[in-house]
N, C-alpha and C positions, 0 to 999 in steps of 0.2 A: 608383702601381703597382696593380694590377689583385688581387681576389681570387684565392686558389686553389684547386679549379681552377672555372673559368671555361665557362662551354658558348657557343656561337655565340648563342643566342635574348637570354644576359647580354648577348653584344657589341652586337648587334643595337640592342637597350634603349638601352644605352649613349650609340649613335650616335645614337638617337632623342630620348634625352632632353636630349643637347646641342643638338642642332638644334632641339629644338623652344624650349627655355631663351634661345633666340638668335631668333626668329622665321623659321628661314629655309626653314621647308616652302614656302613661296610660290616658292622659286627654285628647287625640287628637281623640275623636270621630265626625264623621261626625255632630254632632249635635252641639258638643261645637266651633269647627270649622266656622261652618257656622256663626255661632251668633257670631262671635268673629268677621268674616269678614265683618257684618252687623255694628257692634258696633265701630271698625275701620274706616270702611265708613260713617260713621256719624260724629265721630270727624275732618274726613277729612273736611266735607262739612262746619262744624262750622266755620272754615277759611272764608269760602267767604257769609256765609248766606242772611248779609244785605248791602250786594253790592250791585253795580248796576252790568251788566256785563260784561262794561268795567272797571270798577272798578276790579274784579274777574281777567280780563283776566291780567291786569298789576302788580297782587298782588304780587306774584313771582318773578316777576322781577326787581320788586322797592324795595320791603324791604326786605334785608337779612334775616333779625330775622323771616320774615315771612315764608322768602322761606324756611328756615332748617324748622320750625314747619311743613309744609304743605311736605316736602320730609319725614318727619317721620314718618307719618302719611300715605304717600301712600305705603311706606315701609313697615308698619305693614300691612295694607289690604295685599298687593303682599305677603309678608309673610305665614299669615294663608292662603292667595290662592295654593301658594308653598305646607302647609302642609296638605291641603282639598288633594290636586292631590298625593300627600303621598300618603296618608291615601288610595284613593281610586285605589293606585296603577297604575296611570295612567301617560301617559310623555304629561305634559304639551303643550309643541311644537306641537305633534300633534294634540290634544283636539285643540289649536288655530286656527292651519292651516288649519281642519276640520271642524269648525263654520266659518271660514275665507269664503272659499270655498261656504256653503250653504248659507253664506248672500249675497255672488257673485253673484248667482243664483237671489234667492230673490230679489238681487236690483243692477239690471245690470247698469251697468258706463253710457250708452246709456238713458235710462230711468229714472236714478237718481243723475246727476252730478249737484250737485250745488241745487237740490232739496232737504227739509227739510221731 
């Protein structure tokens, strides 16, 4: 279990210093990365496929065994996400707060609250 609280540059580290404890910077190209985060997101999604989407929405919260599968699972995607902004030498936090920002723009609270 993780300290608390925790800031993304910790998580970051984190990531970093497993990977690096294991030699695997040598695999970590923007390519194998991506497709890892692709291939993560998929297994994610296998949790709730042929739900309905209340079904989906209460998966998590009703079955244990479900909830750790589907938390390991978004773990590995945020993970290679972690080692993509690695790799690309970027701080996370801000790449957020900076598409955060221009979806602001894009879809003002005014014009899109409650709208799909």
């Amino acid at each position: 279990m993780a300290p608390s609280p925790v800031s993304i540059v910790d998580v970051q580290a984190a990531v970093r210093k497993f990977r690096d404890a294991r030699d695997w910077k040598q695999f970590h190209s923007p390519k194998n990365l991506s497709m890892s985060i692709a291939i993560e997101a998929a297994e994610l999604m296998e949790h709730f496929q042929w739900l309905t989407t209340d079904q989906a929405s209460r998966l998590a919260h009703t079955d244990p065994q479900a909830r750790e599968a589907i938390l390991e699972e978004l773990a590995d995607v945020l993970i290679y996400c972690f080692s993509l902004a690695d790799f690309l030498e970027c701080d996370a936090a801000e790449i957020i707060f900076d598409k955060l920002e221009k979806a602001g723009q894009k879809y003002p609270v005014e014009a899109y609250r409650g709208r799909f």
